[in-house]
N, C-alpha and C positions, 0 to 999 in steps of 0.2 A: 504493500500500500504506500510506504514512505516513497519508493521510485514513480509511485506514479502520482502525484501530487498533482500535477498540472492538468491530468486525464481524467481524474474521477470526476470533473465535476462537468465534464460534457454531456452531454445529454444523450450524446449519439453512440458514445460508447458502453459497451457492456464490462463490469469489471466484480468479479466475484470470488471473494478468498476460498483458495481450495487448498488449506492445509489439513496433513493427515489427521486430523484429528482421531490419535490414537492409534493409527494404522501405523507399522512398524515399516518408514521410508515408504518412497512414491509416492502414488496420489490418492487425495482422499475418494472413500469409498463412493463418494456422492458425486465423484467429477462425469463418471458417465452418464446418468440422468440428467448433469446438468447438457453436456454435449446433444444428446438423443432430444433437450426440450428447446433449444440455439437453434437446432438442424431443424426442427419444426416451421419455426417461423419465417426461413428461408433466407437467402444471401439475398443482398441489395448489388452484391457485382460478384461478379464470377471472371476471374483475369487466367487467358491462357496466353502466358508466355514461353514454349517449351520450343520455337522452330530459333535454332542455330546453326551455324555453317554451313546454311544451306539444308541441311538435313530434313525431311519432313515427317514428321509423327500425325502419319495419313488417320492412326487412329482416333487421332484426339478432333478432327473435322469431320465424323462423320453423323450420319441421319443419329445413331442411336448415340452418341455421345452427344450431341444434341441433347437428345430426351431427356439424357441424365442430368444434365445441367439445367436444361430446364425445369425439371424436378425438384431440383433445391434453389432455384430462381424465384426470392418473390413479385408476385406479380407487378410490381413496377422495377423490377432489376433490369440488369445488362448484363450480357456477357462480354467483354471486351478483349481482341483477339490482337496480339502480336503476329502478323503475317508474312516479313519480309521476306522475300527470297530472290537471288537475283538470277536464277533460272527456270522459275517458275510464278505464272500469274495465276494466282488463288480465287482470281474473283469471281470468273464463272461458278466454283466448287460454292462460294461463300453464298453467293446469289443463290443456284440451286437450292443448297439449305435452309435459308431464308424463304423461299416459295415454298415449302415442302415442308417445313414448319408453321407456315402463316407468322413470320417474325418479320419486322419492322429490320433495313440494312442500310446501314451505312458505311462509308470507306474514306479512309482519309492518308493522303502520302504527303508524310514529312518530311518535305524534300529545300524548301524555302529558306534557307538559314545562310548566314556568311560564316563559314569553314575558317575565317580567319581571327574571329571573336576565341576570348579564352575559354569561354565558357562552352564553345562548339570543338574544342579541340580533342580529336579523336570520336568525333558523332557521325556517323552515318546517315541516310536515307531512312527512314522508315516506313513499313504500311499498316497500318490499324482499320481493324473492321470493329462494329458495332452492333451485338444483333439484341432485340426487347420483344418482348412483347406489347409491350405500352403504346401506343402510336404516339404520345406528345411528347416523348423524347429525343425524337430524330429533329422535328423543328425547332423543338428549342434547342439542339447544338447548333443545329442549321447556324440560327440565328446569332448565336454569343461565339460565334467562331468564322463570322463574316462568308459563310456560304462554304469554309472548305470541308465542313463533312459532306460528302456528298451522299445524297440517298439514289443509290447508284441500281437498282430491283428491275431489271432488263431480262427479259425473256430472253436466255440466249440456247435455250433447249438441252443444254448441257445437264446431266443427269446425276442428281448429290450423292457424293460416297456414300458408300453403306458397308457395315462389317461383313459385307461378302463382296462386295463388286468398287472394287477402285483402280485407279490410272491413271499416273500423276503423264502420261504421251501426250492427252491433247491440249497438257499444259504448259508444256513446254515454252518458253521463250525465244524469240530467232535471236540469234548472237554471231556480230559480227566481229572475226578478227582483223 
């Protein structure tokens, strides 16, 4: 409690002493009922950031990884997606999902910055997706972010991974040497 002095008196946050009371080390016997009664009332953001060096963990964008997320989504949550890659364009897959869910999609590349500020030093490009179920969340980024989320929900017929049917081929990007 003394480290967190400046946290408890937020409002947004949850903060509940879990000492063993009595239990010999680890955590107290009540920490799982508290966890099982947290998970109830569902996450306000779900952050997948797991795609590095290019690598893509096909599993974590598909239909039923979706689901699962959605699952512990409350209903005005996001899930907000780290998507970069620079041989592959995600957005048909993200779009698919998005239609195939009935979710609310947004896309944003953070590409806009001077590389020669300190504070950019050693920043890359980025691409962030956005998906809700809420519809008044995509305009109000719209909005407080001058139009660059884009709500980008194009029919491009391309068909959303699934834990049995994926193929990162027709995503490929064309790269010139």
């Amino acid at each position: 409690r003394v480290r967190m002095m400046e946290t408890w008196a937020d409002e947004s946050v949850f903060i509940r002493s879990m000492a063993t009371r009595g239990a010999l080390g680890g955590l107290a016997r009540a920490t799982r009922g508290i966890v099982w009664t947290l998970d109830a009332f569902g996450f306000d953001m779900i952050i997948i950031d797991a795609f590095s060096s290019d690598a893509i963990p096909v599993h974590l964008l598909t239909v039923e990884a979706m689901q699962i997320y959605l699952q512990k989504l409350s209903e005005n949550g996001v899930i907000a997606a780290h998507v970069s890659n620079r041989y592959l364009d995600l957005q048909p897959n993200l779009q698919a999902l998005a239609r195939e869910l009935d979710l609310s999609y947004a896309y944003i590349k953070d590409e806009n910055f001077d590389q020669h500020l300190p504070e950019n030093f050693e920043r890359s490009a980025a691409d962030y997706a956005i998906f809700t179920k809420d519809r008044k969340i995509l305009p109000y980024l719209a909005a407080i972010s001058q139009g660059k989320w884009e709500n980008t929900f194009a029919d491009n017929g391309y068909k959303a991974w699934t834990d049995s049917h994926s193929s990162v081929f027709p995503l490929l990007r064309a790269h010139r040497r």
